[in-house]
mmCIF file of the N, C-alpha and C atoms, coordinates in Angstrom:
data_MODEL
# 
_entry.id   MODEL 
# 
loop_
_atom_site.group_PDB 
_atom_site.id 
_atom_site.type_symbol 
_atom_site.label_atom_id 
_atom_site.label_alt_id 
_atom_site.label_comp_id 
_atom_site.label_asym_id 
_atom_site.label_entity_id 
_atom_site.label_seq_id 
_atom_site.pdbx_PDB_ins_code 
_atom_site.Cartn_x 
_atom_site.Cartn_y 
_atom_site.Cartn_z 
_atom_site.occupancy 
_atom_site.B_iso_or_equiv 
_atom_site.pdbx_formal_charge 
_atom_site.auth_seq_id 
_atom_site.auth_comp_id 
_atom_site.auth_asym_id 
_atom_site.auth_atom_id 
_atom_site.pdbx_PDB_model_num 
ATOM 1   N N  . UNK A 1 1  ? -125.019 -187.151 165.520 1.00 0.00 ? 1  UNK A N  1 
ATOM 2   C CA . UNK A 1 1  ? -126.456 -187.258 165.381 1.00 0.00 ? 1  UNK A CA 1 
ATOM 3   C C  . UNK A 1 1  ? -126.824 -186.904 163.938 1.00 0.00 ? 1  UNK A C  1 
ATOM 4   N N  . UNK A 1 2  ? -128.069 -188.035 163.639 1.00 0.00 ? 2  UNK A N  1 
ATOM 5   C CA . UNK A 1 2  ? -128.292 -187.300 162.119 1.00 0.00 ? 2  UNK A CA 1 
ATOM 6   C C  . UNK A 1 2  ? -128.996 -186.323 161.865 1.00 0.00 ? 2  UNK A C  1 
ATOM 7   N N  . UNK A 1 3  ? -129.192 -185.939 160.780 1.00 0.00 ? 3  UNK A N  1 
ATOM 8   C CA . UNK A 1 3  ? -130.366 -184.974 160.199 1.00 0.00 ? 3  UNK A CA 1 
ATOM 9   C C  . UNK A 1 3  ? -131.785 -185.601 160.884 1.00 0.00 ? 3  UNK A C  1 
ATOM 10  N N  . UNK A 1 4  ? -131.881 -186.766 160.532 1.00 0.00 ? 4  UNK A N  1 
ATOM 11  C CA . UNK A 1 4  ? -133.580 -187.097 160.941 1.00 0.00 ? 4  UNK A CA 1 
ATOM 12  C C  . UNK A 1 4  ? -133.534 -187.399 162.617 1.00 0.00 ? 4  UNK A C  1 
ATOM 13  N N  . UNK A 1 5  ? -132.438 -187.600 162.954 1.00 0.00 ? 5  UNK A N  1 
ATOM 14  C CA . UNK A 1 5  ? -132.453 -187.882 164.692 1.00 0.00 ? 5  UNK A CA 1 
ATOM 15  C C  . UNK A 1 5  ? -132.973 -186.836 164.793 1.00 0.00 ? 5  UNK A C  1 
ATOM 16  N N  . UNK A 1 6  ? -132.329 -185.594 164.686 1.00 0.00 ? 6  UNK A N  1 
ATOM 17  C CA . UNK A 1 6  ? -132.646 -184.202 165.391 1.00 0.00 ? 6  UNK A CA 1 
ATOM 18  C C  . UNK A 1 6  ? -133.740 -183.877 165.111 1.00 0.00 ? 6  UNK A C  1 
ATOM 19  N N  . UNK A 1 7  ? -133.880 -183.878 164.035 1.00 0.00 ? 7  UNK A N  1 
ATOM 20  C CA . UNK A 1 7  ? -135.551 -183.772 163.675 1.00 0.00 ? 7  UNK A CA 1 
ATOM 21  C C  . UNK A 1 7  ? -136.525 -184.265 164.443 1.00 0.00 ? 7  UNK A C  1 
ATOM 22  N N  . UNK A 1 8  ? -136.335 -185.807 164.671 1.00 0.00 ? 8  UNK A N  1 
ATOM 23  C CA . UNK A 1 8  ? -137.535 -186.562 165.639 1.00 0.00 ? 8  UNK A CA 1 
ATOM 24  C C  . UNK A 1 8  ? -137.114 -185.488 167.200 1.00 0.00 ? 8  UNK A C  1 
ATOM 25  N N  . UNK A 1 9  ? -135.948 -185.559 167.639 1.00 0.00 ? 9  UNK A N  1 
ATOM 26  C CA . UNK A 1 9  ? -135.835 -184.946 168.825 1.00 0.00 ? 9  UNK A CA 1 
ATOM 27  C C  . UNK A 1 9  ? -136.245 -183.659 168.591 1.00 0.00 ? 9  UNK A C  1 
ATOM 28  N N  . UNK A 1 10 ? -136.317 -182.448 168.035 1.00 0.00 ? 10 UNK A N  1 
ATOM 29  C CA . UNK A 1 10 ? -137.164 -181.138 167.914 1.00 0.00 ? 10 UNK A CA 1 
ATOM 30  C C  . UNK A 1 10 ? -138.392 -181.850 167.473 1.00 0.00 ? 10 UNK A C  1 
ATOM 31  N N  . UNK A 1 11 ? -138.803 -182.531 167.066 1.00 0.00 ? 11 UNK A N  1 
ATOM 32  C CA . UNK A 1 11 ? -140.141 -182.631 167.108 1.00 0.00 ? 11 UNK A CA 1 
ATOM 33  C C  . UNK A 1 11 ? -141.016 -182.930 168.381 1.00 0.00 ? 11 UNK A C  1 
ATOM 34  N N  . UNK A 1 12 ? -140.324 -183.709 168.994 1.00 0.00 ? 12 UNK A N  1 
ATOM 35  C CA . UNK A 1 12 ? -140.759 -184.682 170.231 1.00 0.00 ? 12 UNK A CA 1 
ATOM 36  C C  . UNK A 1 12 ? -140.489 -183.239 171.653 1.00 0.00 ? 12 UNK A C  1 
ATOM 37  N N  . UNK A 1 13 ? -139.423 -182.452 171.257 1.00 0.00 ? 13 UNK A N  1 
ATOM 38  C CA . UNK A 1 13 ? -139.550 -181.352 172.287 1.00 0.00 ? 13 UNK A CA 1 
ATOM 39  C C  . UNK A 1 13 ? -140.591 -180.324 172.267 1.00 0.00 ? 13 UNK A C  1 
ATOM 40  N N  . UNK A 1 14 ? -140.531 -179.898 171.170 1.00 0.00 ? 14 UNK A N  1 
ATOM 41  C CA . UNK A 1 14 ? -141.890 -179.497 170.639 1.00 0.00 ? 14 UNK A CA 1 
ATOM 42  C C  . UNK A 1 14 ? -143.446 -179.665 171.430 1.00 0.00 ? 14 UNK A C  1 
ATOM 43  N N  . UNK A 1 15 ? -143.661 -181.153 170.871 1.00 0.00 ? 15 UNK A N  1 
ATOM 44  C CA . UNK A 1 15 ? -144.795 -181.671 170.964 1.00 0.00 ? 15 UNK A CA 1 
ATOM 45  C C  . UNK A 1 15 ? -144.935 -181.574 172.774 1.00 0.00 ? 15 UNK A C  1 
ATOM 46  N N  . UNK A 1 16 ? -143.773 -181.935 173.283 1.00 0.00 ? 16 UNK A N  1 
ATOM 47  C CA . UNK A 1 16 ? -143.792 -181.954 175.304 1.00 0.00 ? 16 UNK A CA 1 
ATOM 48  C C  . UNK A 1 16 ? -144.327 -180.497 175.754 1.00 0.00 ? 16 UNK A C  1 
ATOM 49  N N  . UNK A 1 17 ? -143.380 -179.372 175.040 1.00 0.00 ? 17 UNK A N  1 
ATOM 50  C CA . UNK A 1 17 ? -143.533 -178.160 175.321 1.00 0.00 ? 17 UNK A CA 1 
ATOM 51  C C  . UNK A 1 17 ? -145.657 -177.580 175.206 1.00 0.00 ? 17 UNK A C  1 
ATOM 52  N N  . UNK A 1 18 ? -145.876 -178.081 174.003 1.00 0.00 ? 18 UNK A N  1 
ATOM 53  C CA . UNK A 1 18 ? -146.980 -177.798 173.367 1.00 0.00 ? 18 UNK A CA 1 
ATOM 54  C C  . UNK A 1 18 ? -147.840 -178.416 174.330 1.00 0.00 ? 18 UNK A C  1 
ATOM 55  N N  . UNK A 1 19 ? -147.973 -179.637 174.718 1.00 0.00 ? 19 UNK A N  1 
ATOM 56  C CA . UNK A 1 19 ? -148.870 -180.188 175.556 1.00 0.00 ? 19 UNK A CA 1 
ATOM 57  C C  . UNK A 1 19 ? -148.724 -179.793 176.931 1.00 0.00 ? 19 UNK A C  1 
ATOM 58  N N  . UNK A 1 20 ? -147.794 -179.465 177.366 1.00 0.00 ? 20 UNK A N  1 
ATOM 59  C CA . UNK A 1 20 ? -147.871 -178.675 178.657 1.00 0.00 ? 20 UNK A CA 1 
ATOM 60  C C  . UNK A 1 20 ? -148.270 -177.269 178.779 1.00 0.00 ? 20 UNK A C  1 
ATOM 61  N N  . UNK A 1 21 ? -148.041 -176.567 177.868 1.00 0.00 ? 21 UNK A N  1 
ATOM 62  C CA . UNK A 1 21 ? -148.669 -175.411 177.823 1.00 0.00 ? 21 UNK A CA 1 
ATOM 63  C C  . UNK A 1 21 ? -149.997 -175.274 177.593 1.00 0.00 ? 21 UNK A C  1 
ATOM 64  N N  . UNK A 1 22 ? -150.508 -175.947 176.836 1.00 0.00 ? 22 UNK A N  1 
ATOM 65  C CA . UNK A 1 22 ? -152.042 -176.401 176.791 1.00 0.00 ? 22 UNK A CA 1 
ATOM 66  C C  . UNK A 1 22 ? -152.481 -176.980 177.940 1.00 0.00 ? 22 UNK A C  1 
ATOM 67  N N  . UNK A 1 23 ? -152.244 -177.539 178.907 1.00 0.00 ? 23 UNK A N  1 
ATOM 68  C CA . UNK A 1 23 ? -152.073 -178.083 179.658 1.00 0.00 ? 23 UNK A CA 1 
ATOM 69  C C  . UNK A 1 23 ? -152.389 -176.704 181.102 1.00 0.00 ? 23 UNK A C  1 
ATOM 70  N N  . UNK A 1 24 ? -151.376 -176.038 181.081 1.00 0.00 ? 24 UNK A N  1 
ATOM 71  C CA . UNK A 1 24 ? -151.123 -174.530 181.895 1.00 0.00 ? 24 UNK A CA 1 
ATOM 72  C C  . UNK A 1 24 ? -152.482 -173.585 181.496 1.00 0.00 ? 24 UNK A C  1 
ATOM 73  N N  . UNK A 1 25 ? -152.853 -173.802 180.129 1.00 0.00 ? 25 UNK A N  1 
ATOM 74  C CA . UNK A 1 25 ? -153.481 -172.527 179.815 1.00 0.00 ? 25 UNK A CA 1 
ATOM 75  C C  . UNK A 1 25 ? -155.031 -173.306 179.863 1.00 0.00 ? 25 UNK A C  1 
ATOM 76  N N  . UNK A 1 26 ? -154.990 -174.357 180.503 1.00 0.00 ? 26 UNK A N  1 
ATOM 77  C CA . UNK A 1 26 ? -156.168 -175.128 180.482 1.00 0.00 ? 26 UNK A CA 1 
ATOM 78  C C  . UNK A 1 26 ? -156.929 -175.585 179.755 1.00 0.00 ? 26 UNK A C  1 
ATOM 79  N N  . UNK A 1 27 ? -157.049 -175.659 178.440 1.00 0.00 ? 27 UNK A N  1 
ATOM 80  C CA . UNK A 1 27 ? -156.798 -176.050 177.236 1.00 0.00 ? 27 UNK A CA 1 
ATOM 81  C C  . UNK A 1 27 ? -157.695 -177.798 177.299 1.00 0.00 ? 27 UNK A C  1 
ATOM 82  N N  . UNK A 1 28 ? -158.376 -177.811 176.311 1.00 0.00 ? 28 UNK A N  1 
ATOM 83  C CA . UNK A 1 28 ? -158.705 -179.021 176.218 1.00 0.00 ? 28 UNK A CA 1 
ATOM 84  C C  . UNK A 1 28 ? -157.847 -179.409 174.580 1.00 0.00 ? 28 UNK A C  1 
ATOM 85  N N  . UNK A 1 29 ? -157.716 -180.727 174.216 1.00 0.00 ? 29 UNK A N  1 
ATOM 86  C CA . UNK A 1 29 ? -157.183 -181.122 173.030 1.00 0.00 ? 29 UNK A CA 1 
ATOM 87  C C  . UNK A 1 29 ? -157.818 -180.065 172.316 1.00 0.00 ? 29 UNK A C  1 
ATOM 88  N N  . UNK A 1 30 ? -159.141 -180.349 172.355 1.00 0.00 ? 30 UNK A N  1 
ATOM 89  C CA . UNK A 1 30 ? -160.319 -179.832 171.190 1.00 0.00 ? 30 UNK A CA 1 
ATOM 90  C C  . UNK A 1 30 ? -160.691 -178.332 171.218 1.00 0.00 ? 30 UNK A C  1 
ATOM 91  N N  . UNK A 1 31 ? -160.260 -177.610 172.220 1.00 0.00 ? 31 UNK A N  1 
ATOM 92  C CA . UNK A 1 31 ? -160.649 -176.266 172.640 1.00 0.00 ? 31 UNK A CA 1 
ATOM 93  C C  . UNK A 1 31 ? -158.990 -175.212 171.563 1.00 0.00 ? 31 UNK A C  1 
ATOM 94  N N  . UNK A 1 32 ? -157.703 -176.214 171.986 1.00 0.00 ? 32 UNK A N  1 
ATOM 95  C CA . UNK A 1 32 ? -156.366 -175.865 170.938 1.00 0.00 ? 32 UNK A CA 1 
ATOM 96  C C  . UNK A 1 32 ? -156.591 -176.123 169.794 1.00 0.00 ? 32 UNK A C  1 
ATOM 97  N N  . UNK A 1 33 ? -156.736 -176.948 169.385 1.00 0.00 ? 33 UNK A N  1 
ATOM 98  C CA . UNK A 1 33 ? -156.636 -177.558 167.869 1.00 0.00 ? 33 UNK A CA 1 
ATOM 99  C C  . UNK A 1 33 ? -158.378 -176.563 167.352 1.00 0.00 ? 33 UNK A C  1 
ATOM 100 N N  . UNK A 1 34 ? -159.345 -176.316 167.993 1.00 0.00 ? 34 UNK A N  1 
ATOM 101 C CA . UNK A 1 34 ? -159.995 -175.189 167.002 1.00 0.00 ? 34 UNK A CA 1 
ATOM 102 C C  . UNK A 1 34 ? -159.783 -173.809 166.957 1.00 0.00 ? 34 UNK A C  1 
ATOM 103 N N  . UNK A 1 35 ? -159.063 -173.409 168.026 1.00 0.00 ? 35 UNK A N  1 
ATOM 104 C CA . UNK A 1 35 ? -158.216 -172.003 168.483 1.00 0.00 ? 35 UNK A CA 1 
ATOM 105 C C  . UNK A 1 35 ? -157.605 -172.190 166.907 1.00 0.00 ? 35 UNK A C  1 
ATOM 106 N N  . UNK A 1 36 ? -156.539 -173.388 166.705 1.00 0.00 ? 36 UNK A N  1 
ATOM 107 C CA . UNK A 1 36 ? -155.841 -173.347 165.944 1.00 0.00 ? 36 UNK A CA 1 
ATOM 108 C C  . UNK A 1 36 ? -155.473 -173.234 164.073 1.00 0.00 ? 36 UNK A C  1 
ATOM 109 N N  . UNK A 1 37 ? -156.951 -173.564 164.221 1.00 0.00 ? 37 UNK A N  1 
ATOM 110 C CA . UNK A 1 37 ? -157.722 -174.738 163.315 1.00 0.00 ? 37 UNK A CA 1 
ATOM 111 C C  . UNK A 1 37 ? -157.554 -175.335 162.426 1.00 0.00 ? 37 UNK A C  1 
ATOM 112 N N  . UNK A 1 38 ? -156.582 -176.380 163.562 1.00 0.00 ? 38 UNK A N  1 
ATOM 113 C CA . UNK A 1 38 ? -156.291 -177.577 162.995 1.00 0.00 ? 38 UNK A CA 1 
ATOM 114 C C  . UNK A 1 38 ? -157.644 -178.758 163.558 1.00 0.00 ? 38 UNK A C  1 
ATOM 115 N N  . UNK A 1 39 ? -157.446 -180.139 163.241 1.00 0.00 ? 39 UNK A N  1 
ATOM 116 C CA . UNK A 1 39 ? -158.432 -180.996 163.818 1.00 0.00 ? 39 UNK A CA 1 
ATOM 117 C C  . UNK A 1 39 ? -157.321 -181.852 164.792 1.00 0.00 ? 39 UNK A C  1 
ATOM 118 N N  . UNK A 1 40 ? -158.492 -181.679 165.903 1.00 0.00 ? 40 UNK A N  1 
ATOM 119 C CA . UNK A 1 40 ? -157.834 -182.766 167.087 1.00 0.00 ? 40 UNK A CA 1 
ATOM 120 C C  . UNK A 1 40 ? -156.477 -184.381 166.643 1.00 0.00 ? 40 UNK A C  1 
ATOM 121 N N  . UNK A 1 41 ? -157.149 -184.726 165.704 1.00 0.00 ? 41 UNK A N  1 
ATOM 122 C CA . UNK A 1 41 ? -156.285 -185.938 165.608 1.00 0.00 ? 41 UNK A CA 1 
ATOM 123 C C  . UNK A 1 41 ? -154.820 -185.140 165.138 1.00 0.00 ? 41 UNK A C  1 
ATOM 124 N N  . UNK A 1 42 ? -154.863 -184.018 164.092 1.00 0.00 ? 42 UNK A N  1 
ATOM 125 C CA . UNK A 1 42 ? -152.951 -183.548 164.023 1.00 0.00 ? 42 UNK A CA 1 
ATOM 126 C C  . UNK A 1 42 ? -152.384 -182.771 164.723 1.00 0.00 ? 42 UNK A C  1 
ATOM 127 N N  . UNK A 1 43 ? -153.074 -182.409 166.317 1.00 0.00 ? 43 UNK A N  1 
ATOM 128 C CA . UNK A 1 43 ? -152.939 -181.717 167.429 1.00 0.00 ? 43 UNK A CA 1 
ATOM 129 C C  . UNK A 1 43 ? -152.547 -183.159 168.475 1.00 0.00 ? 43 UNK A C  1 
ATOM 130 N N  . UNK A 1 44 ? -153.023 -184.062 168.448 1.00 0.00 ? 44 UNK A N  1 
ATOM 131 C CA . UNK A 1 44 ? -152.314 -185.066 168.968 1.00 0.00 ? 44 UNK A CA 1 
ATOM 132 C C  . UNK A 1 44 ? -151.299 -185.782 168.226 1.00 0.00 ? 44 UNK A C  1 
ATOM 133 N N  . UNK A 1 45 ? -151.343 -185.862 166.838 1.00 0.00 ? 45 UNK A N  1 
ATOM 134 C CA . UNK A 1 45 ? -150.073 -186.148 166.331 1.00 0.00 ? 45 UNK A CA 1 
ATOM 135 C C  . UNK A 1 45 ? -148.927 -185.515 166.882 1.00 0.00 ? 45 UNK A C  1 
ATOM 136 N N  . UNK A 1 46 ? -149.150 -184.125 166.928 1.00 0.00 ? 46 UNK A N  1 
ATOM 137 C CA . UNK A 1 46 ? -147.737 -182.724 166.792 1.00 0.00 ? 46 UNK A CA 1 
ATOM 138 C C  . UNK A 1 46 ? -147.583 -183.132 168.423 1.00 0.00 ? 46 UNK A C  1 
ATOM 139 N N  . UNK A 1 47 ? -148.546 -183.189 169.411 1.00 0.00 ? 47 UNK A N  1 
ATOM 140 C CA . UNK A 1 47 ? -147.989 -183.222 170.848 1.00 0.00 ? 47 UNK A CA 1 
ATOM 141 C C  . UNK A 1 47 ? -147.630 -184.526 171.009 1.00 0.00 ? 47 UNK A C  1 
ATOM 142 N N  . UNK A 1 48 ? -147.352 -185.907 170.457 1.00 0.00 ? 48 UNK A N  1 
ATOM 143 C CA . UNK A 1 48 ? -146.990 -186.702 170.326 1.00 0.00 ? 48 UNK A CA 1 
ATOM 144 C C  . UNK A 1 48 ? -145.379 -186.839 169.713 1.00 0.00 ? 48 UNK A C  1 
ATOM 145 N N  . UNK A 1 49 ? -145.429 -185.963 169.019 1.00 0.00 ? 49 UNK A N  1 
ATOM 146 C CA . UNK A 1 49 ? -144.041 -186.130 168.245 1.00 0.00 ? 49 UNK A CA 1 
ATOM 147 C C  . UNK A 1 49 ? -143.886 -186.404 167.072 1.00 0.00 ? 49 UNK A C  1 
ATOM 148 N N  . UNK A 1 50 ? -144.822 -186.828 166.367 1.00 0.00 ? 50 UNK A N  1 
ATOM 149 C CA . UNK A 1 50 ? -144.935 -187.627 165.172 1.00 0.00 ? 50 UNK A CA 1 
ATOM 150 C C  . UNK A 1 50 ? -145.373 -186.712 164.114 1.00 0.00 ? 50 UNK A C  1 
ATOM 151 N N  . UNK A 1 51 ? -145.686 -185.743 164.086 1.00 0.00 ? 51 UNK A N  1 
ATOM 152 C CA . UNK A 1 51 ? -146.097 -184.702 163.149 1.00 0.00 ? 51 UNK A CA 1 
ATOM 153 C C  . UNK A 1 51 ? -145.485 -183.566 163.165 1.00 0.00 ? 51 UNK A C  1 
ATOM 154 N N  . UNK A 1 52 ? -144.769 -183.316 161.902 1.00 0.00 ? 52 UNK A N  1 
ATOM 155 C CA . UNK A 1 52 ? -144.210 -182.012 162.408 1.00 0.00 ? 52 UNK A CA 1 
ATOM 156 C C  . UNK A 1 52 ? -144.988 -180.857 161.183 1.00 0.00 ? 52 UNK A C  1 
ATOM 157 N N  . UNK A 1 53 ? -145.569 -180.004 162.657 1.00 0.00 ? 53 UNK A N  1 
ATOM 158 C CA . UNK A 1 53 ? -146.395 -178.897 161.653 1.00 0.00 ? 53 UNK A CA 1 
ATOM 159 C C  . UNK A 1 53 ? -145.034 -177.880 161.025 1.00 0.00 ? 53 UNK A C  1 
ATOM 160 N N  . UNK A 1 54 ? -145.901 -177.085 160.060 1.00 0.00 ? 54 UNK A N  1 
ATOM 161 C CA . UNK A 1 54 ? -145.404 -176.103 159.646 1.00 0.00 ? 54 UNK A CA 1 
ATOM 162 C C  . UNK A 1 54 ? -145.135 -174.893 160.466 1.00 0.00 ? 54 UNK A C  1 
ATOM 163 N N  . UNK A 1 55 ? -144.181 -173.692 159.855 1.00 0.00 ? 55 UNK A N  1 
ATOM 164 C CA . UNK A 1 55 ? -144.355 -172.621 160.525 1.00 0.00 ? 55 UNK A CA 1 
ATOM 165 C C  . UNK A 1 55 ? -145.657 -172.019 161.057 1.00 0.00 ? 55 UNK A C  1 
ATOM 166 N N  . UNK A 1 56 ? -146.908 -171.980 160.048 1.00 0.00 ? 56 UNK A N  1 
ATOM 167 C CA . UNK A 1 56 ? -147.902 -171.273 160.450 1.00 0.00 ? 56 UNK A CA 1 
ATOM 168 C C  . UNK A 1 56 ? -148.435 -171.597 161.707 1.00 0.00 ? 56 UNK A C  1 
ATOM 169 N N  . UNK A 1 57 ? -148.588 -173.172 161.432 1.00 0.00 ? 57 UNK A N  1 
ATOM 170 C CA . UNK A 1 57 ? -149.384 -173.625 162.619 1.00 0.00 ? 57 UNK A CA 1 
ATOM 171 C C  . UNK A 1 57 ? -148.593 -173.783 163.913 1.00 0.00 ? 57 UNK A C  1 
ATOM 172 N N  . UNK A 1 58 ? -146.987 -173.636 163.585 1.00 0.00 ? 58 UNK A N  1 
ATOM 173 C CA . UNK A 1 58 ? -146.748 -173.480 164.807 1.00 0.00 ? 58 UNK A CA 1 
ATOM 174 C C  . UNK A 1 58 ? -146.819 -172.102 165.643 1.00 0.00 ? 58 UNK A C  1 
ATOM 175 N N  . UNK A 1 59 ? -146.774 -170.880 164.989 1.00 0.00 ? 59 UNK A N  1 
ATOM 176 C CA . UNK A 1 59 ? -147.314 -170.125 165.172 1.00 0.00 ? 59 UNK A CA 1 
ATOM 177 C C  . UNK A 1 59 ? -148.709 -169.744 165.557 1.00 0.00 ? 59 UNK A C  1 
ATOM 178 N N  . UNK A 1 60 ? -149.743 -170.515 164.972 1.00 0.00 ? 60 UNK A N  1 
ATOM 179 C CA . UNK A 1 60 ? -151.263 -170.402 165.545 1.00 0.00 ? 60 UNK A CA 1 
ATOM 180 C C  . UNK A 1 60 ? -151.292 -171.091 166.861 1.00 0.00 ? 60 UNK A C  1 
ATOM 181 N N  . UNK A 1 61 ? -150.314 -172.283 166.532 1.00 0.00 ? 61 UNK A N  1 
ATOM 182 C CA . UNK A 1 61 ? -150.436 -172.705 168.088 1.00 0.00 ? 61 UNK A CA 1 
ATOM 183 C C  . UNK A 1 61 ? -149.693 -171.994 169.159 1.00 0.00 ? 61 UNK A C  1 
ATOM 184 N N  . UNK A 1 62 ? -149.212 -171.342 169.575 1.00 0.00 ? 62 UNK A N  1 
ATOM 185 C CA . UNK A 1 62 ? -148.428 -170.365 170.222 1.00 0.00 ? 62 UNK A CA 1 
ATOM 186 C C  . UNK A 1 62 ? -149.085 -169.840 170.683 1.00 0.00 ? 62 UNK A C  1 
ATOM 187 N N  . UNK A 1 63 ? -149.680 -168.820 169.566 1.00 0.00 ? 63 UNK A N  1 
ATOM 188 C CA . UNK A 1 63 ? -150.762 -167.745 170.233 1.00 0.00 ? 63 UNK A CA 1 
ATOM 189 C C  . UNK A 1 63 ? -151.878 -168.124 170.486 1.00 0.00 ? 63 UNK A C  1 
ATOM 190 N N  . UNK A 1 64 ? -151.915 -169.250 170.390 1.00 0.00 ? 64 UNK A N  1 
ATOM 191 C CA . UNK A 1 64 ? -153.724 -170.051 170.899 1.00 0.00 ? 64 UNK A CA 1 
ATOM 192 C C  . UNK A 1 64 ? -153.086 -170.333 172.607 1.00 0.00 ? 64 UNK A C  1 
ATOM 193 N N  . UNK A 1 65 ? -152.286 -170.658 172.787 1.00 0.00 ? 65 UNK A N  1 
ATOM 194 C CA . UNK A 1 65 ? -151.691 -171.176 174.132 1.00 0.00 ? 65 UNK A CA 1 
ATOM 195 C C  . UNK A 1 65 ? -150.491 -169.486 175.362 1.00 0.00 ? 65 UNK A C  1 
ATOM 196 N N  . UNK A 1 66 ? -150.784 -169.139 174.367 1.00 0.00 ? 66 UNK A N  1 
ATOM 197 C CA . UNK A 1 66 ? -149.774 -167.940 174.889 1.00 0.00 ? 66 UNK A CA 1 
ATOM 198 C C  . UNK A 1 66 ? -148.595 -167.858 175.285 1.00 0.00 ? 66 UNK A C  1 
ATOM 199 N N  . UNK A 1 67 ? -147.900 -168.701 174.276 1.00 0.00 ? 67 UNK A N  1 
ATOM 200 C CA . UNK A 1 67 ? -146.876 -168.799 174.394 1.00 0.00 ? 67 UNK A CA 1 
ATOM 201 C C  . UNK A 1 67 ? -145.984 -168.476 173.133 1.00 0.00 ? 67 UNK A C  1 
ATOM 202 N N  . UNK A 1 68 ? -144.630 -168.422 172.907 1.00 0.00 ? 68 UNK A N  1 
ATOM 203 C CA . UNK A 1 68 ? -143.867 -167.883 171.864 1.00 0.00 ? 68 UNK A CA 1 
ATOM 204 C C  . UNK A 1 68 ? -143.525 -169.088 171.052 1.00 0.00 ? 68 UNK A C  1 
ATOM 205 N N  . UNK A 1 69 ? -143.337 -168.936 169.823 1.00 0.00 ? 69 UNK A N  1 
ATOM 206 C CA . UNK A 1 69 ? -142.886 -170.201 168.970 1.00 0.00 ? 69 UNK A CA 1 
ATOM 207 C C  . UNK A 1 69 ? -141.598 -170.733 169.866 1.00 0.00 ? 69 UNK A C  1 
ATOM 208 N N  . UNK A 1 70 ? -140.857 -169.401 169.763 1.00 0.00 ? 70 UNK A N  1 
ATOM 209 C CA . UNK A 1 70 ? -139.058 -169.831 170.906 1.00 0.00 ? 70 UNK A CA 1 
ATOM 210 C C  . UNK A 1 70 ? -139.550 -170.725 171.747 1.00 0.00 ? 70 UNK A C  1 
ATOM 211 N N  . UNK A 1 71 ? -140.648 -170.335 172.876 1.00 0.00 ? 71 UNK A N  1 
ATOM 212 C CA . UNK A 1 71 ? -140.928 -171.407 173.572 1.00 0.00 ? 71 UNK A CA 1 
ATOM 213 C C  . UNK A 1 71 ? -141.296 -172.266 173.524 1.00 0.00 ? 71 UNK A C  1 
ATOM 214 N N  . UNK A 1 72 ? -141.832 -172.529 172.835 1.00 0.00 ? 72 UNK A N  1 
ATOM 215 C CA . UNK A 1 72 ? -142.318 -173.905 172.323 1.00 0.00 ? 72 UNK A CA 1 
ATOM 216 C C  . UNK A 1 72 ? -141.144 -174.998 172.105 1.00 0.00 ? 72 UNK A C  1 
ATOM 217 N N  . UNK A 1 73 ? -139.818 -174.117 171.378 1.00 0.00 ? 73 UNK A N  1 
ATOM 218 C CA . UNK A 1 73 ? -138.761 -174.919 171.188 1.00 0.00 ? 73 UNK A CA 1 
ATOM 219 C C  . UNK A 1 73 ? -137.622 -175.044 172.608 1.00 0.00 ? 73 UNK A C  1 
ATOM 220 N N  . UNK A 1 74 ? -138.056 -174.350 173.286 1.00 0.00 ? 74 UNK A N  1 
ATOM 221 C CA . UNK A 1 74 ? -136.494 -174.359 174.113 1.00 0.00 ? 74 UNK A CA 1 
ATOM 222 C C  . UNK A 1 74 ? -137.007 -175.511 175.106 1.00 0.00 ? 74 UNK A C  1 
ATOM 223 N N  . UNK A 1 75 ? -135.820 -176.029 175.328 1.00 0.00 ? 75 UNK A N  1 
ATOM 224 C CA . UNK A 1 75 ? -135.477 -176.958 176.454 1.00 0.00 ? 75 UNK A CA 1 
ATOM 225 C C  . UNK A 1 75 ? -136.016 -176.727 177.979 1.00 0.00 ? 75 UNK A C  1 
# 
């Protein structure tokens, strides 16, 4: 596997993890992404797969959802 495979695949696990937890914590798109504050459209990018945020924001998003960055990543 390459460098950018894995990449799209941690991104795309990511983004599953992220939208289900938002999802759990009842969460509207728009209610996470200003918790976060990011704007809705790169909150559907990142739970899409296609955006890969930075540390911070993956971190803001975590604790906007209550969940751990780890979790966000694990399988």
């Amino acid at each position: 596997m390459s460098d950018d495979e894995f990449e799209q695949r941690i991104e795309a696990l990511f983004g599953r993890n992220l939208a289900t937890a938002r999802v759990r914590a009842g969460l509207s798109q728009l209610e996470l992404a200003t918790r976060a504050g990011i704007t809705v459209d790169i909150l559907v990018q990142i739970e899409l797969g296609t955006k890969d945020p930075d540390l911070y924001t993956v971190s803001r998003l975590a604790a906007a959802v209550g969940w751990t960055a780890s979790d966000l990543l694990a399988r």
